[in-house]
MDAnalysis code that builds the backbone (N, CA, C; Angstrom):
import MDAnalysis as mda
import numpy as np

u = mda.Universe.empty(648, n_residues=216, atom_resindex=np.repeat(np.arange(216), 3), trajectory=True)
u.add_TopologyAttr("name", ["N", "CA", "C"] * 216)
u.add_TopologyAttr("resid", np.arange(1, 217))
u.add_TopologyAttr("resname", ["UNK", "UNK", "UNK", "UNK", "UNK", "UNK", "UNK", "UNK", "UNK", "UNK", "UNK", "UNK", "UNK", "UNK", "UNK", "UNK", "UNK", "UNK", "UNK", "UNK", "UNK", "UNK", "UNK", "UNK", "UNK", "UNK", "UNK", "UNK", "UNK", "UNK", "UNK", "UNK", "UNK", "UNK", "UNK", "UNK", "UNK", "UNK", "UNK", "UNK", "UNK", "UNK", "UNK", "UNK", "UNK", "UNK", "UNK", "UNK", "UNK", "UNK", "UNK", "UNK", "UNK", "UNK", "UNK", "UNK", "UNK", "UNK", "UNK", "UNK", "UNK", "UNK", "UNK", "UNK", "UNK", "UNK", "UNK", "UNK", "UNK", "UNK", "UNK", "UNK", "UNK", "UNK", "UNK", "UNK", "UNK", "UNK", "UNK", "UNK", "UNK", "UNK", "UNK", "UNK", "UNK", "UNK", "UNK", "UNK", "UNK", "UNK", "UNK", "UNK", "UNK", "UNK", "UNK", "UNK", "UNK", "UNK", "UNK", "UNK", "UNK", "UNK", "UNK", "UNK", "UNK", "UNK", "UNK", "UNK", "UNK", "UNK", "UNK", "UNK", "UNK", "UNK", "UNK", "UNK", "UNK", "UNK", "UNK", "UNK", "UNK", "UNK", "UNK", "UNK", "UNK", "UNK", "UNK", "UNK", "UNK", "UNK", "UNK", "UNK", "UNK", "UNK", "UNK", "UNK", "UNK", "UNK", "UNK", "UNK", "UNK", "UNK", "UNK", "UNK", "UNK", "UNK", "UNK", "UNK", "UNK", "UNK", "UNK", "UNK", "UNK", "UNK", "UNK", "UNK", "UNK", "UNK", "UNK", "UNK", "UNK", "UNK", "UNK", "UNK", "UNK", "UNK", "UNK", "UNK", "UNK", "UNK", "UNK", "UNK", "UNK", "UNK", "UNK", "UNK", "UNK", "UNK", "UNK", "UNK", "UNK", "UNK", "UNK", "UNK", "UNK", "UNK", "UNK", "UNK", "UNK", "UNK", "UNK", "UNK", "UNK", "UNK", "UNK", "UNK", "UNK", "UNK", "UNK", "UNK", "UNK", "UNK", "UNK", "UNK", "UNK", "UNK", "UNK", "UNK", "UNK", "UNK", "UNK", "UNK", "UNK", "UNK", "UNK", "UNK"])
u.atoms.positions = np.array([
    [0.845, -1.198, 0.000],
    [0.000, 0.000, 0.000],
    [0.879, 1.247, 0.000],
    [0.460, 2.358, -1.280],
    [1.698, 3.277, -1.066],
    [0.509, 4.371, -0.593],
    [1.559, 5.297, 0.440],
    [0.771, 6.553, 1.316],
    [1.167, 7.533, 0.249],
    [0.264, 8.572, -0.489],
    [0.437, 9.298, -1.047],
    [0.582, 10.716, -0.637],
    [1.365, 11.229, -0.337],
    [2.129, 12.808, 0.212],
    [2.149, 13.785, -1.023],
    [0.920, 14.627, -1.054],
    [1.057, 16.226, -1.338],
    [1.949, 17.088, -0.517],
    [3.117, 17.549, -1.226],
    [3.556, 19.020, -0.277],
    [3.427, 19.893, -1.228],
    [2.709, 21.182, -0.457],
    [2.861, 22.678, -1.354],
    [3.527, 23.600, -0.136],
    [4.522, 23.835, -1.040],
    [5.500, 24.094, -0.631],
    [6.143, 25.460, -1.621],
    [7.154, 26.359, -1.621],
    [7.689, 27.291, -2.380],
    [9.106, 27.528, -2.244],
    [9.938, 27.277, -3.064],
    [11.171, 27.300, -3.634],
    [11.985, 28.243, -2.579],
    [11.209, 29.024, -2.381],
    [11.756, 30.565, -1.712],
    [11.492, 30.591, -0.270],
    [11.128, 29.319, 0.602],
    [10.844, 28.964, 2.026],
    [11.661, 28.335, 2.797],
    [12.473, 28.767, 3.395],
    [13.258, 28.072, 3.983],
    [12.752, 27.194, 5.007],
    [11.717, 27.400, 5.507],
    [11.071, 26.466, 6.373],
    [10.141, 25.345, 5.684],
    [10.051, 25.208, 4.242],
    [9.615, 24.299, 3.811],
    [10.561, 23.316, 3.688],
    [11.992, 23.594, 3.200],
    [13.301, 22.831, 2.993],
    [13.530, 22.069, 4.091],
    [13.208, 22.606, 5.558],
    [12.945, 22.175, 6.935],
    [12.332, 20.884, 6.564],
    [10.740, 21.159, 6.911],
    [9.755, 20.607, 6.934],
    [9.538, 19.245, 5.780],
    [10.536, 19.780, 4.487],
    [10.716, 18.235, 3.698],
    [11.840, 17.180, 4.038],
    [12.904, 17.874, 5.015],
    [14.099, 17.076, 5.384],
    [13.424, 16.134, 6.779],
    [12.781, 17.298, 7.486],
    [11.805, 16.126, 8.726],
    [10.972, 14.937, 8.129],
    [10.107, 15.305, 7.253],
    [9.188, 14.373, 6.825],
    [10.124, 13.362, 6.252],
    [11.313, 13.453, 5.437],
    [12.360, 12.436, 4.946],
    [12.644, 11.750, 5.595],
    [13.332, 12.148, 7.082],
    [13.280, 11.594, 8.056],
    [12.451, 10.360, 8.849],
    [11.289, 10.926, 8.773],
    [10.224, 9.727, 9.302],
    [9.593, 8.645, 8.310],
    [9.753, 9.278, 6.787],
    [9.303, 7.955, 6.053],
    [10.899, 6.994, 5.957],
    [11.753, 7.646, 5.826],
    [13.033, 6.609, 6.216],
    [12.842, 5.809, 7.405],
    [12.346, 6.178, 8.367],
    [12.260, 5.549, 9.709],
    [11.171, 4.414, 9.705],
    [10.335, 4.912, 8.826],
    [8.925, 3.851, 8.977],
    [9.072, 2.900, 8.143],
    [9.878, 2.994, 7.116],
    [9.854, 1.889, 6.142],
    [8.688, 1.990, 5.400],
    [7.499, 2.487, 5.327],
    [6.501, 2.765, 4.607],
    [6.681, 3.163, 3.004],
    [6.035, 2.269, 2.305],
    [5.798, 2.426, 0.456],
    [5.173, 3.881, 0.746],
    [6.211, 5.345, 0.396],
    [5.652, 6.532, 0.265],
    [5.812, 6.897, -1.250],
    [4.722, 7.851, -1.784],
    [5.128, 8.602, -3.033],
    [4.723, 9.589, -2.746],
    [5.876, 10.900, -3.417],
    [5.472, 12.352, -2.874],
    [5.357, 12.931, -4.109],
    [4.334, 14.081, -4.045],
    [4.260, 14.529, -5.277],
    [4.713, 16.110, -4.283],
    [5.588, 17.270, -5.191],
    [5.638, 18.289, -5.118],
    [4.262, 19.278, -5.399],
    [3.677, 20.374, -4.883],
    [2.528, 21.299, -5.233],
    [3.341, 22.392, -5.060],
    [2.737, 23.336, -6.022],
    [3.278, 24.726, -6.428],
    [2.846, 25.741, -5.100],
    [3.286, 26.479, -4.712],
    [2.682, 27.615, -4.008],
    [3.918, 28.858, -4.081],
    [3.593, 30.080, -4.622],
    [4.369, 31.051, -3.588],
    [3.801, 32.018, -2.916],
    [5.108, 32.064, -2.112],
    [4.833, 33.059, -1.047],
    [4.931, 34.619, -1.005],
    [5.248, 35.286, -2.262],
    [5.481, 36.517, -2.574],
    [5.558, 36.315, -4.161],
    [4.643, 36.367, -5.240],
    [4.349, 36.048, -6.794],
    [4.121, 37.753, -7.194],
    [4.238, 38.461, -6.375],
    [4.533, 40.308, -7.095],
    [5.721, 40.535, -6.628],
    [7.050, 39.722, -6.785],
    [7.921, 40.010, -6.918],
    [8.342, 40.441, -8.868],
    [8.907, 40.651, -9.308],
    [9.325, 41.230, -10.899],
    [9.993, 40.289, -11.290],
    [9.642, 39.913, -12.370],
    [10.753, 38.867, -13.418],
    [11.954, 39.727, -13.334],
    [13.143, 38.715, -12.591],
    [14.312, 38.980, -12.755],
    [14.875, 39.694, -12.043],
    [14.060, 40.066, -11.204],
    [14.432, 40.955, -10.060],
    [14.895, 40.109, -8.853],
    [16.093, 40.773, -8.454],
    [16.603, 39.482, -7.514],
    [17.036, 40.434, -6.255],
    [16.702, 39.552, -5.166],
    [17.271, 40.966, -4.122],
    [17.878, 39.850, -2.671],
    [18.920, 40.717, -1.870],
    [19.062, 39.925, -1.213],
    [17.933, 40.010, -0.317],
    [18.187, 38.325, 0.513],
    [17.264, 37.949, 1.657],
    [16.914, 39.230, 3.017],
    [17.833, 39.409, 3.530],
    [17.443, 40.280, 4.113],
    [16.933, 41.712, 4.443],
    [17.353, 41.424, 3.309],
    [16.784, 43.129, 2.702],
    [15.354, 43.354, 2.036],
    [15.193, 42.130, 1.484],
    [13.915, 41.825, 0.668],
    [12.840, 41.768, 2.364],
    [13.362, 40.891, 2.939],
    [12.379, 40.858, 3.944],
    [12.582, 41.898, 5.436],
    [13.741, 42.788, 5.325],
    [12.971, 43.547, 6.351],
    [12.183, 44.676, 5.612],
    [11.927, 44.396, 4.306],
    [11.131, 45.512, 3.967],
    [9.397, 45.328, 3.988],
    [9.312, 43.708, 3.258],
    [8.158, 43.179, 3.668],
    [7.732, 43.388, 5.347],
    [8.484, 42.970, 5.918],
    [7.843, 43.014, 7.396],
    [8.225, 44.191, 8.118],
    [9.228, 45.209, 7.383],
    [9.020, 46.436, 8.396],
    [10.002, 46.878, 9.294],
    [11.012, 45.983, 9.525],
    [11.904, 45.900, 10.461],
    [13.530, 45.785, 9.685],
    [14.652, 45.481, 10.218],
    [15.865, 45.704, 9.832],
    [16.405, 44.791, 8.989],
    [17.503, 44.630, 8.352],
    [18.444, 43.609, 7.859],
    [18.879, 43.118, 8.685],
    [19.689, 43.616, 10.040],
    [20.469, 43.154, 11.198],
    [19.190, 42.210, 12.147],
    [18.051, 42.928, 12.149],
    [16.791, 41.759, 12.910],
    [16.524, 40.951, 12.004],
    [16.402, 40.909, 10.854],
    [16.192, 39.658, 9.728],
    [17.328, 38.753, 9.878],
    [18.497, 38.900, 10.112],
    [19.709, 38.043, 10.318],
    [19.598, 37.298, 11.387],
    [18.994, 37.663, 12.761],
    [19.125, 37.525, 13.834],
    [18.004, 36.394, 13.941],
    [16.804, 36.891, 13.340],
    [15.968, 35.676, 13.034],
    [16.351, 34.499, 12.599],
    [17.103, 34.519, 11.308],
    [17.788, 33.261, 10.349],
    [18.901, 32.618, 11.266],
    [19.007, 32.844, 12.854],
    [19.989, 32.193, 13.283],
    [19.493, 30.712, 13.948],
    [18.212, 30.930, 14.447],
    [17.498, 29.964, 14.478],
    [17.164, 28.499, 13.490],
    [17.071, 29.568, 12.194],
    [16.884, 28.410, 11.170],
    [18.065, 28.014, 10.560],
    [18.960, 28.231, 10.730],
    [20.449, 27.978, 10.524],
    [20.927, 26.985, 11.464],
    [20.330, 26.958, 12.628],
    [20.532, 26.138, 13.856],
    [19.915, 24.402, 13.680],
    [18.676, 25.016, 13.389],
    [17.797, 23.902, 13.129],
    [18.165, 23.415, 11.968],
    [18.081, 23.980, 10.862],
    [18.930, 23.324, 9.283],
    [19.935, 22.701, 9.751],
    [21.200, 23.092, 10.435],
    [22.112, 21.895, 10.910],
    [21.892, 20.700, 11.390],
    [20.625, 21.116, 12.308],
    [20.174, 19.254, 12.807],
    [19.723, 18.998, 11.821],
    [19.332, 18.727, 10.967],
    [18.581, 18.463, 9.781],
    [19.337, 17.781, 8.899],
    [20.789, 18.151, 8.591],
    [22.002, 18.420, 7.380],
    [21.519, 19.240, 6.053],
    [21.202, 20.484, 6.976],
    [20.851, 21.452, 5.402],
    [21.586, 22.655, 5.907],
    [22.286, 23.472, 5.009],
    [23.542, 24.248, 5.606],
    [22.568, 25.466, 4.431],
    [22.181, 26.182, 5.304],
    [21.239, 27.486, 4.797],
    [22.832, 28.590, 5.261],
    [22.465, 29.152, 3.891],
    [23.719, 29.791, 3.808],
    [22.837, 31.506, 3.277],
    [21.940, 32.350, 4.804],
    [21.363, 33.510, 4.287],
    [22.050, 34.659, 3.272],
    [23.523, 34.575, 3.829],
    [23.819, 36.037, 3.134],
    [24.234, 35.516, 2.412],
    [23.684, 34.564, 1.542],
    [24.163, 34.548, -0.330],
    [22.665, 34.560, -0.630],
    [21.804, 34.123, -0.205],
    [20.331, 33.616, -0.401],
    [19.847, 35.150, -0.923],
    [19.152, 34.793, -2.370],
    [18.272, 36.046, -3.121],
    [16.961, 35.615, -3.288],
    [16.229, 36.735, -2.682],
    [14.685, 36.752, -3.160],
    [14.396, 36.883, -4.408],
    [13.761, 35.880, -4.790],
    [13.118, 36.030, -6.461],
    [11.964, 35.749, -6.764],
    [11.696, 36.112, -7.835],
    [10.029, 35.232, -8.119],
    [10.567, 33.852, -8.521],
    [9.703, 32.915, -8.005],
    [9.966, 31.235, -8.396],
    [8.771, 30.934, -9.111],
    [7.954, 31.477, -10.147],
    [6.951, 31.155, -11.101],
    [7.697, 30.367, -11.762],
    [9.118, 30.537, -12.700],
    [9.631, 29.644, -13.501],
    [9.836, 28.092, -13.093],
    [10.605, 28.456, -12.109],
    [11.105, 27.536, -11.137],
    [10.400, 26.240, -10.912],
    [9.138, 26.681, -10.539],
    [7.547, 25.294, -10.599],
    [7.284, 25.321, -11.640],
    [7.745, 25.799, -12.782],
    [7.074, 25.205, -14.198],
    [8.010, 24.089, -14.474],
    [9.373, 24.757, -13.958],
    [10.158, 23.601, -14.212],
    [10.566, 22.351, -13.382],
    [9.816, 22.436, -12.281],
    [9.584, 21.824, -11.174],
    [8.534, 20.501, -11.838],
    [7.072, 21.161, -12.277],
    [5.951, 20.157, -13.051],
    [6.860, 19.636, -14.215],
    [7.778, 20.036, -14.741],
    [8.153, 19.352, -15.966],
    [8.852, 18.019, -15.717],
    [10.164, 18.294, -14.585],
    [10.556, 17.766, -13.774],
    [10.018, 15.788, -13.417],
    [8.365, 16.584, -13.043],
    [7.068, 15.594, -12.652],
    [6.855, 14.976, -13.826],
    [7.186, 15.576, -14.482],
    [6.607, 14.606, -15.696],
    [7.237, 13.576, -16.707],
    [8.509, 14.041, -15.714],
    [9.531, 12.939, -16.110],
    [10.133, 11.969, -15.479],
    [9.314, 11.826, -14.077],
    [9.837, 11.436, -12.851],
    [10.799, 11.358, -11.779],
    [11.205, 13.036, -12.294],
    [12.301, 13.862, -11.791],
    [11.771, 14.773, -10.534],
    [11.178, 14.227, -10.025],
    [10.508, 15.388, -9.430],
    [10.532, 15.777, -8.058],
    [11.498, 15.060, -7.357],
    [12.096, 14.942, -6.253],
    [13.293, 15.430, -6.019],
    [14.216, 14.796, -6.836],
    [15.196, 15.192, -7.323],
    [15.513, 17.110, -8.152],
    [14.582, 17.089, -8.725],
    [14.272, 18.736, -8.903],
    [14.488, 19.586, -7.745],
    [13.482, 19.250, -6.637],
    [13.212, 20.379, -6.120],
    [13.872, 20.191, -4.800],
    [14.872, 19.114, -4.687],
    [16.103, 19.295, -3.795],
    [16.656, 20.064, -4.393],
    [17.119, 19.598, -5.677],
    [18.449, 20.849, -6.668],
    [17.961, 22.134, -6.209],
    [16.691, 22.406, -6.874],
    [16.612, 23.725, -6.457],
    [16.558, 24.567, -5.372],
    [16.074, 23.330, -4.256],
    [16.031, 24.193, -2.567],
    [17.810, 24.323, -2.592],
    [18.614, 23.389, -2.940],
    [19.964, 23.391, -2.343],
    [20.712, 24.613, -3.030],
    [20.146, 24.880, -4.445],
    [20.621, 26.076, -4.797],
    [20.322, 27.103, -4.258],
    [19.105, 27.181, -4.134],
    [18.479, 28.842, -3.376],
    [18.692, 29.091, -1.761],
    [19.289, 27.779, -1.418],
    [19.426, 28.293, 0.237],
    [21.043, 28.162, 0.317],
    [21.101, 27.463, -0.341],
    [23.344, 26.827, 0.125],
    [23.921, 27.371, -0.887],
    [23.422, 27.702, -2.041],
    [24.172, 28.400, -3.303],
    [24.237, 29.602, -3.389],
    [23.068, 30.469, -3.087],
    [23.275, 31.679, -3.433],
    [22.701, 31.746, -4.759],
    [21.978, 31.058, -5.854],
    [21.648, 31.007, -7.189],
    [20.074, 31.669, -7.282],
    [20.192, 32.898, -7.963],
    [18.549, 33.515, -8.565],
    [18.371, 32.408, -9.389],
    [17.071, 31.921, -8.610],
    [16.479, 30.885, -8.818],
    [15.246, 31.083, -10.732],
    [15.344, 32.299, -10.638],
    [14.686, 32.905, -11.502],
    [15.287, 33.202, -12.604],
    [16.500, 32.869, -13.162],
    [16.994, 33.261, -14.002],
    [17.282, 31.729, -15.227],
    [16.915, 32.034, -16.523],
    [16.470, 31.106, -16.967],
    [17.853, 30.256, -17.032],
    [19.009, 30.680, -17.340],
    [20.444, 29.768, -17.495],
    [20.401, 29.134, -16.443],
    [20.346, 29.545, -15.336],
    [20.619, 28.656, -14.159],
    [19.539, 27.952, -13.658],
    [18.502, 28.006, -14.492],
    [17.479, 26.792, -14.022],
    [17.907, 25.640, -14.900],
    [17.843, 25.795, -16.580],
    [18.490, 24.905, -17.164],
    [19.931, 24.292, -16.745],
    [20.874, 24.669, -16.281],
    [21.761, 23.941, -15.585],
    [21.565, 23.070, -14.626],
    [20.931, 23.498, -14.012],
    [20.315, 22.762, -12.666],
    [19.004, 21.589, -13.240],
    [18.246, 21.720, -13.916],
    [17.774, 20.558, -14.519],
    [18.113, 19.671, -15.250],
    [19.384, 19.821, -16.071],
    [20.265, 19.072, -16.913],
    [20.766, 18.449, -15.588],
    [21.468, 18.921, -14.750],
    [22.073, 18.277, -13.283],
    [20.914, 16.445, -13.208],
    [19.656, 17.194, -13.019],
    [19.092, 15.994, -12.338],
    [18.586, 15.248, -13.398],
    [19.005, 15.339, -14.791],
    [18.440, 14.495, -15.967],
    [17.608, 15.024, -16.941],
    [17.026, 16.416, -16.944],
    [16.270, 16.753, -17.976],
    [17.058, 17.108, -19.030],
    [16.424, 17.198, -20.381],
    [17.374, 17.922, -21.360],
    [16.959, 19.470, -21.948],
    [17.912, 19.758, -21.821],
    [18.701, 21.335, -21.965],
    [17.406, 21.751, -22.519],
    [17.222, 21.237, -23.853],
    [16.493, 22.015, -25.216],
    [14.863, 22.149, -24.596],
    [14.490, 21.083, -23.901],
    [13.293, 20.617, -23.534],
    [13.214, 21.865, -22.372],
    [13.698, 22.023, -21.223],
    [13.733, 23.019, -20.438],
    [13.318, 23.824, -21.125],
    [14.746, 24.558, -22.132],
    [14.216, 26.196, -22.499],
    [13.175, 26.489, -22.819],
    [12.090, 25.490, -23.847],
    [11.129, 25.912, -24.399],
    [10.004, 25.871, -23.698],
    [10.304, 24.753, -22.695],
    [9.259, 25.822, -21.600],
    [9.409, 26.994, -20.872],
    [10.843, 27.349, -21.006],
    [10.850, 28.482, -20.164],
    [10.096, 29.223, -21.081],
    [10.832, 29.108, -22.656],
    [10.583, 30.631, -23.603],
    [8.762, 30.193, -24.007],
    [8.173, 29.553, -23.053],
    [6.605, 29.783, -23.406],
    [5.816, 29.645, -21.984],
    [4.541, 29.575, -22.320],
    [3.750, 29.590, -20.919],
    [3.620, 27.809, -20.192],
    [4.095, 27.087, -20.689],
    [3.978, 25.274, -20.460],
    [3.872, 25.203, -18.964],
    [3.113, 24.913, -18.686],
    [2.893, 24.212, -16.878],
    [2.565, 25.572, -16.120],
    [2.238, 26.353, -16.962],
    [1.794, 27.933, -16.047],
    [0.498, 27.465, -15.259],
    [-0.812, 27.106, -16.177],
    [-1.877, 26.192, -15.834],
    [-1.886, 25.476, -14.489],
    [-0.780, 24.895, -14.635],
    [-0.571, 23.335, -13.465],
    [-0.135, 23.885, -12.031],
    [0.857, 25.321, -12.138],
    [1.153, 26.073, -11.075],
    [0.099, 26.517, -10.798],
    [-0.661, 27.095, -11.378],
    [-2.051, 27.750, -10.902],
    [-2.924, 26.773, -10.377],
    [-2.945, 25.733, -10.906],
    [-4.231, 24.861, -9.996],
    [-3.425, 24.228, -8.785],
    [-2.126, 24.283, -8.719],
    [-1.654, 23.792, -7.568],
    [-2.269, 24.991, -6.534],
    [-1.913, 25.891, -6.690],
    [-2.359, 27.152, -6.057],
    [-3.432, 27.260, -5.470],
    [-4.485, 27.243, -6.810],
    [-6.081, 27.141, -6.307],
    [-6.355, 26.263, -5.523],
    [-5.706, 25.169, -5.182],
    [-6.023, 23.828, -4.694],
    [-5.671, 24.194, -3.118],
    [-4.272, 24.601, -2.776],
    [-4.241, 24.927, -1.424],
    [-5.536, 25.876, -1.309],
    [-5.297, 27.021, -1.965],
    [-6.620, 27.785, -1.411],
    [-7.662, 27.386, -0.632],
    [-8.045, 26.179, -1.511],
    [-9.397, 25.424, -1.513],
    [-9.130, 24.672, -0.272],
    [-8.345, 24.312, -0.351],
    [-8.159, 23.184, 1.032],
    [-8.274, 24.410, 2.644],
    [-7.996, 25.675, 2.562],
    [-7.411, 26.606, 3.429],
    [-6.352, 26.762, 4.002],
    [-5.256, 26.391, 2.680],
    [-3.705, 26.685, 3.252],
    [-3.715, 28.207, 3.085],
    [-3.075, 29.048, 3.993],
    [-2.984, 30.075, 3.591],
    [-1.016, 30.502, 4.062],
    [-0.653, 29.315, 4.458],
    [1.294, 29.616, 4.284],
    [1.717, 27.819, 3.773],
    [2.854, 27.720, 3.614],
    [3.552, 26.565, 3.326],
    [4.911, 26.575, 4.327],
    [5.392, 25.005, 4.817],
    [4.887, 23.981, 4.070],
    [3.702, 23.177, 4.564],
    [2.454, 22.784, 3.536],
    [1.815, 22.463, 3.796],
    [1.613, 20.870, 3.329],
    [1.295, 19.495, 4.104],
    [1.284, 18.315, 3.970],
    [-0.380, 17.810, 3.960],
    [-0.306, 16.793, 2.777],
    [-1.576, 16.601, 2.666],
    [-1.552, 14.690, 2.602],
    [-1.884, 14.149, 3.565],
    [-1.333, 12.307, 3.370],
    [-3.104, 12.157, 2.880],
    [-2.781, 11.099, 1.737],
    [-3.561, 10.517, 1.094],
    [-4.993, 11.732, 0.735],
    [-5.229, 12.548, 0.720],
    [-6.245, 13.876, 0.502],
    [-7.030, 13.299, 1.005],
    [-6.606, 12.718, 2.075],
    [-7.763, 12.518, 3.565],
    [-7.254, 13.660, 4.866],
    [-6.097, 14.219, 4.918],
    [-6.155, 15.061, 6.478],
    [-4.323, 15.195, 5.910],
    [-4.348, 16.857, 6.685],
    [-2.997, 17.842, 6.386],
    [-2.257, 17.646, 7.718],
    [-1.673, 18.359, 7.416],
    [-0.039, 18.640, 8.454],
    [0.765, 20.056, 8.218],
    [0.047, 21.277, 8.511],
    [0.663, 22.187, 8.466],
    [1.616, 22.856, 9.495],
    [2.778, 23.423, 8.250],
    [4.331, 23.717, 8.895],
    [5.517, 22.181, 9.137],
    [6.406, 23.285, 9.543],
    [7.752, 22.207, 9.530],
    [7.548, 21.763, 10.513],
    [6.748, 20.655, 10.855],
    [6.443, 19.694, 12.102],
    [7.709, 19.204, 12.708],
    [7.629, 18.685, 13.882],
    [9.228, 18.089, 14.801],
    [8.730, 16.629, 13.674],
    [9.842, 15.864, 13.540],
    [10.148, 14.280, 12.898],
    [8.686, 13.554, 13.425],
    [8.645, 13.632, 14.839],
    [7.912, 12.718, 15.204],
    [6.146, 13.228, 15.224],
    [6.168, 14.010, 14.381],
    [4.477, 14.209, 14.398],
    [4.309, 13.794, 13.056],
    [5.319, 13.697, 11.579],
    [5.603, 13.113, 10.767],
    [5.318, 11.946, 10.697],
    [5.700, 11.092, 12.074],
    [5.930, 9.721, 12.002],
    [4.204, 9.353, 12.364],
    [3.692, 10.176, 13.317],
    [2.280, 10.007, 13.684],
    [1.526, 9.785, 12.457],
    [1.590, 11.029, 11.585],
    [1.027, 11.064, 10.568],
    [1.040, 10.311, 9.607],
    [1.888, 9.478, 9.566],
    [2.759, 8.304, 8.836],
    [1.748, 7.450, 9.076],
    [1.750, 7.254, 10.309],
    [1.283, 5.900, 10.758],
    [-0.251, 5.781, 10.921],
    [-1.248, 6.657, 11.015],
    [-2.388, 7.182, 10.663],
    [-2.891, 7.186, 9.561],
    [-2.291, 7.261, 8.355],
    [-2.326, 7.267, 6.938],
    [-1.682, 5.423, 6.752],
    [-1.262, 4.935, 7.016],
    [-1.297, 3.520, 6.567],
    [-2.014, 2.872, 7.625],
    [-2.655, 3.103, 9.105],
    [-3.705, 2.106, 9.727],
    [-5.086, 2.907, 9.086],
    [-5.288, 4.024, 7.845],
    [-7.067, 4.353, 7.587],
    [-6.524, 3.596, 6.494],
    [-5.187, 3.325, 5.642],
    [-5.071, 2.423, 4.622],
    [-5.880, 1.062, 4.612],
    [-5.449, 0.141, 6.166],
    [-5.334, -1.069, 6.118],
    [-6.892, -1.185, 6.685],
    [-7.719, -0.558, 6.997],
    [-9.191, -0.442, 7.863],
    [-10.041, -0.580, 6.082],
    [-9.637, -0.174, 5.377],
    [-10.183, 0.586, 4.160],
    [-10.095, -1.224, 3.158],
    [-8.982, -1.925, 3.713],
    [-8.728, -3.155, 2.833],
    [-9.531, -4.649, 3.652],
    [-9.731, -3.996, 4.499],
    [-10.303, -4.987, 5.682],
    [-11.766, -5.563, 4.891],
])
């Protein structure tokens, strides 16, 4: 019996990168037949094509407050990313729009790359320092995990999987996500935010005993 895992989640969240390394965690632990599908969401989509800004600057403007208190915040999640083994590296990290990013994320999906994608890309946008938004360096980074070059661009240079980001979108809506990361086991019952491992594992295990009640 495989447990089927929705995350909507956004490229540009560092607490989603969290929240997918925990959940990794507990389906490693359970031994459980999991399949995860990635869902589109962002968290700031009136950012400007191509406009890239750093992290802290981008967000003490959103929220009002400093670069030096935006740093001070990220020390926490820098803390916690270490237990984790994710090395969030803020002062290279640029705010961008990630519309491209999930197109090339669904393409990804459709090649059964799609896991593999959107590690590349969290590991670029938090440990690299890479505008995630810029079309060369998405195609690099998808050639990385197996797509081909030519196939990328032409979705970049058209609207392909714009559609599929949007109904990922509408779909949290609908459900009442209103932040990420948001977990959805079997589109029977969620798990919102970067949960500790072991509420993961709950959830784990809840989703394969309504499995086995259901085969009874």
């Amino acid at each position: 019996m495989t447990i089927e895992i929705e995350i909507w989640s956004d490229i540009a969240c560092p607490w989603c990168y969290l929240g997918k390394r925990r959940l990794e965690e507990a389906i490693s632990a359970s031994g459980d037949d999991v399949a995860v599908r990635y869902r589109s969401f962002q968290l700031d989509p009136t950012i400007p094509a191509g406009q890239a800004t750093p992290h802290a600057e981008a967000l003490a403007k959103k929220f009002n407050t400093t670069p030096d208190r935006v740093k001070e915040m990220n020390g926490r999640l820098e803390s916690l990313g270490a237990e984790a083994g994710i090395a969030y590296d803020f002062d290279r990290y640029m705010s961008t729009n990630t519309r491209d990013a999930h197109r090339v994320l669904h393409l990804a999906h459709a090649h059964g790359l799609g896991a593999q994608m959107k590690e590349r890309l969290m590991k670029a946008q938090f440990s690299e320092g890479a505008v995630v938004s810029d079309a060369d360096t998405l195609v690099a980074l998808a050639t990385e995990v197996g797509l081909d070059a030519d196939q990328v661009r032409r979705v970049l240079d058209s609207d392909a999987y714009d559609a599929d980001v949007q109904a990922d979108i509408d779909q949290a809506a609908a459900y009442g996500a209103t932040g990420v990361p948001f977990f959805v086991f079997d589109r029977a019952f969620a798990v919102s935010g970067a949960q500790p491992v072991e509420t993961f594992a709950l959830a784990l295990s809840k989703a394969r005993e309504a499995r086995e009640s259901a085969t009874v």
